[in-house]
C-alpha positions as CSV (number, residue, x, y, z in Angstrom):
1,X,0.0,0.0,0.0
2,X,1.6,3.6,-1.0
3,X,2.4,6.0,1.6
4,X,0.0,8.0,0.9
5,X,-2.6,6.0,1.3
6,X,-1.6,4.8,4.6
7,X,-1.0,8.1,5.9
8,X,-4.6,9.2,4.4
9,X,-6.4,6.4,6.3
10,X,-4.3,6.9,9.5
11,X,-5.8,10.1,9.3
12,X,-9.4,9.5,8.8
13,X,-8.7,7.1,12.2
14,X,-7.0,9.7,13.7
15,X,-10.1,12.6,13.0
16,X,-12.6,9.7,14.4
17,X,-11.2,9.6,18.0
18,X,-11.2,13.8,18.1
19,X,-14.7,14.2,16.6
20,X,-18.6,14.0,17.5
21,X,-20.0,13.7,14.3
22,X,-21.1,11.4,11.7
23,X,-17.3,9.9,10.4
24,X,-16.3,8.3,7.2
25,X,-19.8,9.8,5.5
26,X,-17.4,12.1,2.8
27,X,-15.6,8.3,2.0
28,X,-18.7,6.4,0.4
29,X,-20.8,8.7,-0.8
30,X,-24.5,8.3,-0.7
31,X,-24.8,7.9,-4.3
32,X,-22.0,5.0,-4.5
33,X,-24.1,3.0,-1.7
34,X,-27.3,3.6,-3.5
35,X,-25.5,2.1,-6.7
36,X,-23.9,-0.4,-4.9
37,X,-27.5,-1.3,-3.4
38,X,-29.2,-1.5,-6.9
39,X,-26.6,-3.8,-8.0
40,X,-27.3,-6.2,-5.8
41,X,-31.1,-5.8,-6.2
42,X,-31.7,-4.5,-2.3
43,X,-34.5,-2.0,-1.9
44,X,-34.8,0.0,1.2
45,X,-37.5,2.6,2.8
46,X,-36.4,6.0,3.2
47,X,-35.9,6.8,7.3
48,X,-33.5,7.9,9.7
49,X,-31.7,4.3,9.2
50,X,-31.3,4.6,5.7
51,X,-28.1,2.3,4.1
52,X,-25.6,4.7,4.0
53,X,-26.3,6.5,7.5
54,X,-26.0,2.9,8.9
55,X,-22.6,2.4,7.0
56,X,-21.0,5.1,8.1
57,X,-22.2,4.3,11.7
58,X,-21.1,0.8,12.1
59,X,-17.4,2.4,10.5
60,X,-17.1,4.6,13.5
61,X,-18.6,1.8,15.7
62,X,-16.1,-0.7,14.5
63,X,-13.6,1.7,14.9
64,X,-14.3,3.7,18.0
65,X,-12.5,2.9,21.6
66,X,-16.3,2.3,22.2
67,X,-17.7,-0.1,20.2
68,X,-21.1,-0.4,21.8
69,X,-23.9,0.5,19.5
70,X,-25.4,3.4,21.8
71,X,-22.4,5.1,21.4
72,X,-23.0,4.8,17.5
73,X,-26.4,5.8,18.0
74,X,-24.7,8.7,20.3
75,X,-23.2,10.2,16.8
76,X,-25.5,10.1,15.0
77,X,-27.8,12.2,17.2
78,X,-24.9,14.5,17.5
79,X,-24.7,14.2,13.7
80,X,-28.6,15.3,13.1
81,X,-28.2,18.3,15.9
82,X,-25.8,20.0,14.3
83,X,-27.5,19.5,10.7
84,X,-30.5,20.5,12.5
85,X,-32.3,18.0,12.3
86,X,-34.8,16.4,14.3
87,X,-32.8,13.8,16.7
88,X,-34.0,10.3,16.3
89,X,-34.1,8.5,19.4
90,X,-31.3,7.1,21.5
91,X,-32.6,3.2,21.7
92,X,-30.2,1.2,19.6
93,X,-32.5,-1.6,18.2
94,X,-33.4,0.7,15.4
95,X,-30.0,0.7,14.5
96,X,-28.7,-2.8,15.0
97,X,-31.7,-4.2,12.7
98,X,-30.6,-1.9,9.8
99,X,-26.9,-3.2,10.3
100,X,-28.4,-6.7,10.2
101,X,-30.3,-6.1,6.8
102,X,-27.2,-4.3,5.5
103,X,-25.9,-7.2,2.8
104,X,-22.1,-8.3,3.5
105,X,-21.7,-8.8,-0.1
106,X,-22.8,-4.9,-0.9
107,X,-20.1,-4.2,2.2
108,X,-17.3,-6.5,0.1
109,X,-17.9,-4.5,-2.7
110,X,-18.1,-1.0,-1.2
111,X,-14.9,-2.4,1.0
112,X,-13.0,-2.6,-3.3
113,X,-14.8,-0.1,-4.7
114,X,-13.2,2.5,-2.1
115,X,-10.1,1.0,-2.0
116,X,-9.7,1.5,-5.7
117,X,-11.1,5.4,-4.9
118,X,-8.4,5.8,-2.7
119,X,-5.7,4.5,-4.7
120,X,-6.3,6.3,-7.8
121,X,-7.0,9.4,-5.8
122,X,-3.1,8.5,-4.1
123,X,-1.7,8.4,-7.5
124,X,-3.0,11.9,-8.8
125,X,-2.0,13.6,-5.5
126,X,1.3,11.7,-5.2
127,X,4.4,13.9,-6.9
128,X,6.0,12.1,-9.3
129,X,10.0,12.2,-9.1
130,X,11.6,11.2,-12.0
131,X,14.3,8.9,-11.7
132,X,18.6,10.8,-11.6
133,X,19.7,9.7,-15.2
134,X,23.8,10.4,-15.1
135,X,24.4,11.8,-19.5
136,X,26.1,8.7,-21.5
137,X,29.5,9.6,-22.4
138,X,29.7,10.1,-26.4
């Protein structure tokens, strides 16, 4: 993995433990869950719980010195305050059914589909050095 890559995720891991918002939701957008979603043929009802707001919650969750669930559902109340937005309520079973509908095979390919975001988004940023070429004598 390139340097810049691993120093781009230590940060995002990094910005997790100092914040009190919703993490990782600027990694898979909501448009590349939807997509991922259709693919797979999974349909969902538009609430609080929706695919990608439960995503981006179990990523903190997992991720978190705290993994308990009411500490994801914490965030995420955090998350709709400062959106201001109406704050859902602070029982987790809401949220630990939509994990458990959330298919592991749309999380595989989210999992590669960001990986090869990240990469290609490494390689633009990365400066390229051209390699010291010593003249041939004539």
């Amino acid at each position: 993995m390139p340097q810049a890559t691993r120093r781009w995720i230590s940060e995002k891991v990094k910005s997790l433990s100092e914040s009190n918002i919703l993490p990782f939701s600027d990694i898979p957008d909501a448009e590349m869950v939807n997509s991922a979603l259709a693919s797979a043929g999974v349909t969902f009802k538009e609430r609080i719980y929706t695919p990608f707001v439960t995503l981006c919650m179990f990523l903190s969750q997992v991720l978190d010195t705290d993994h308990s669930c009411r500490a994801a559902v914490a965030r995420l109340i955090v998350w709709l305050a400062v959106n201001h937005r109406k704050p859902c309520s602070p029982e987790t079973n809401s949220y630990c059914d939509a994990r458990q509908r959330f298919p592991l095979g749309v999380i595989v390919e989210l999992v590669h589909q960001t990986a090869r975001n990240i990469e290609a988004d490494a390689m633009l940023t990365r400066e390229y050095r051209a390699p010291f070429v010593v003249p041939a004598k004539v």
